[in-house]
C-alpha positions in Angstrom: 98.2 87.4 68.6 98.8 87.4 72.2 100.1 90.7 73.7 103.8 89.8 75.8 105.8 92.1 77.9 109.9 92.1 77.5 111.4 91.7 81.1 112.4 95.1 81.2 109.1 96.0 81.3 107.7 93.8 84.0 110.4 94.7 85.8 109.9 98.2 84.9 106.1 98.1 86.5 106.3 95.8 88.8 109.6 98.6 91.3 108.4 101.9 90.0 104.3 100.9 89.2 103.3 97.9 92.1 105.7 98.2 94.6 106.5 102.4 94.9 102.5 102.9 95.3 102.3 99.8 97.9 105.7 99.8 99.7 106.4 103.3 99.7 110.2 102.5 99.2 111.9 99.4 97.6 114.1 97.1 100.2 112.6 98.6 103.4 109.7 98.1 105.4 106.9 100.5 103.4 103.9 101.6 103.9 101.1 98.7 102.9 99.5 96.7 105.3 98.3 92.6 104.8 95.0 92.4 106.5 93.7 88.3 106.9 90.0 87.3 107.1 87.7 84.7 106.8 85.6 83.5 104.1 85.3 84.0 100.5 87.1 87.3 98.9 84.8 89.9 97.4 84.5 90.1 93.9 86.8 93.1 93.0 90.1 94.5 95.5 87.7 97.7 95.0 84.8 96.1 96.5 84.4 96.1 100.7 85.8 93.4 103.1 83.9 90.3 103.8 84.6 88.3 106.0 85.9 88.3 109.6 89.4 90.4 110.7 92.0 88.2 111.8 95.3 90.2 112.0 97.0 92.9 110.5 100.4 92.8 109.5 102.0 96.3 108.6 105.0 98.0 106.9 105.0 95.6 104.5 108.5 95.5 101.8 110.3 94.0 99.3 113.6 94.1 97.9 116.0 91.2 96.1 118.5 89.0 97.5 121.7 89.6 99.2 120.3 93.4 99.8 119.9 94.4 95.9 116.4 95.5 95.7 113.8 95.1 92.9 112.1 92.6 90.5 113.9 90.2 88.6 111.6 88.3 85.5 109.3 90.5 86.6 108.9 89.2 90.2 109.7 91.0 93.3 110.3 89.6 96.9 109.9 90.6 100.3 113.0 92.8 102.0 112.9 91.0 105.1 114.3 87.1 104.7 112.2 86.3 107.5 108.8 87.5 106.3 106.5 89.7 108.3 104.3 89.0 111.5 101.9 90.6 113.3 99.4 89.4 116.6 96.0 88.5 115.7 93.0 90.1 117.1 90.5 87.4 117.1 90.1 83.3 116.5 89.4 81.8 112.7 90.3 80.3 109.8 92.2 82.5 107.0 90.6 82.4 103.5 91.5 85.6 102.0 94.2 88.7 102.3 94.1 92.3 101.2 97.4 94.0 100.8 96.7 98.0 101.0 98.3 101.1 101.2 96.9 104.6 100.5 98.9 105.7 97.9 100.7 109.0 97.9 100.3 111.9 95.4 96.8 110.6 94.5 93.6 112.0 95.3 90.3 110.3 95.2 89.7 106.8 94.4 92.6 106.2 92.7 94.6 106.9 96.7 93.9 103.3 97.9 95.7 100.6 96.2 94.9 97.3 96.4 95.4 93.7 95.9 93.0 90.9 97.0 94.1 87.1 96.9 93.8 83.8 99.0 95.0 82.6 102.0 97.1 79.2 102.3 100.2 77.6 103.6 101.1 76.4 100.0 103.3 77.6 97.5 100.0 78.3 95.1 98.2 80.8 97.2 98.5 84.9 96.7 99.4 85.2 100.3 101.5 81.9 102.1 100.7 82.1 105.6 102.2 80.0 108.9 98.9 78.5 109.3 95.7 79.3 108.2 94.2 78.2 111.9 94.6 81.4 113.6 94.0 82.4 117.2 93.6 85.2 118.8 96.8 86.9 120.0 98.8 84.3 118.3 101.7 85.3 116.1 100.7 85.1 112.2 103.3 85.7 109.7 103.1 85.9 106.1 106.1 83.6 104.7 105.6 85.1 101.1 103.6 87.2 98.2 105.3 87.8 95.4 104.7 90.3 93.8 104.6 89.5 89.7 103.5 90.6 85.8 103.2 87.6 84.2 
């Protein structure tokens, strides 16, 4: 028998699990930062990067609509309508993100929190970017990443 999770819950782990360790606070700008490389993403978010840096966007939140903030059907969005930009540092072509924050009131491993996905300008991708051609000191911005239990 398949194990299922009421909506409740989801929405339960998704504000007080996923996004208080990553954003620091719901509906403002937090604490986690996307970072953008090139190539292929490494096997596990607790592996190390591969790939080339292409920008780092930081203070990373999310928050409902019309200012309410947290997950609803276990999905949360970003606080800021507009997404989040930052300037990248050198010339390339995205294929994978990281979203990471060090976590607070955790010590050891379990003080960086992570989440590795792909890179895109489609609606299918972890991370939907402006453009996945990115040069340097051109503006990236990350148009969304939900956040979601299934």
């Amino acid at each position: 028998m398949a194990l299922r999770l009421s909506t409740d819950l989801k929405n339960y782990i998704v504000n007080q699990g996923i996004i208080k360790q990553l954003a620091g606070t719901m509906g403002t700008g937090g604490t986690s930062s996307l970072k953008i490389y090139t190539g292929s993403q490494p096997a596990s978010a607790d592996d190390g990067t591969s790939g080339t840096l292409l920008c780092t966007i930081i203070n990373i939140g999310w928050g409902g609509t019309n200012g309410t903030v947290g997950a609803t059907s276990g999905t949360a969005a970003f606080a800021s309508a507009g997404g989040y930009t930052g300037t990248a540092v050198t010339s390339g072509t995205a294929g994978w993100a990281r979203l990471e924050t060090v976590g607070t009131g955790f010590t050891g491993s379990a003080a960086t929190h992570r989440i590795d996905g792909d890179v895109g300008t489609g609606g299918t991708c972890a991370f939907v970017v402006n453009s996945t051609i990115i040069t340097a000191l051109g503006s990236v911005s990350v148009l969304s990443m939900p956040i979601s239990v299934g």
